[in-house]
C-alpha positions, 0 to 999 in steps of 0.5 A: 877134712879128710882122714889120710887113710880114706883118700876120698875127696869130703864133700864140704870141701869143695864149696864156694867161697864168698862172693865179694866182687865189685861190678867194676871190679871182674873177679879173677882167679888162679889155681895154685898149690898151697901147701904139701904135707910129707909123712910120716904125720899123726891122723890128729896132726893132718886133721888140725892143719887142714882144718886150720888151713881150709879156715884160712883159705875160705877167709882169703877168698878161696873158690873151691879146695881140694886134695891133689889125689896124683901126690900120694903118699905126699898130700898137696892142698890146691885152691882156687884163689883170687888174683890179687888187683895191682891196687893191693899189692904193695910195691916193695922197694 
């Protein structure tokens, strides 16, 4: 992941995801904000979580990841994630 001082966008994340798309099943995809991050935080705390955090989001599907440059100080992490199919989402009554 990126340092906060730098602000430069780390090419490794902007990678495709895995590709796991049934034929039957067109693979849609949103772009949503993930999470927002407020200083002041240690260099070592920001890099854990969003290592942590592009971990799990390349293991949910993700499509692409990146850091929002236009929050700044505030570091908001957008993905491109999978919608989920009506079939998976679980109907809560």
């Amino acid at each position: 992941m990126t340092s906060r001082g730098s602000r430069s966008l780390d090419p490794r994340l902007i990678r495709p995801g895995p590709a796991i798309a049934l034929e039957s099943e067109p693979t849609v995809s949103s772009t949503r904000k993930i999470l927002t991050l407020h200083p002041p935080l240690g260099d070592t705390t920001i890099d854990a979580i969003l290592t942590s955090l592009e971990a799990a989001l390349i293991e949910a599907g993700a499509s692409r990841i990146w850091v929002e440059s236009e929050s700044y100080p505030d570091l908001t992490v957008m993905a491109t994630m999978p919608e989920l199919q009506p079939e998976h989402v679980e109907r809560i009554a």
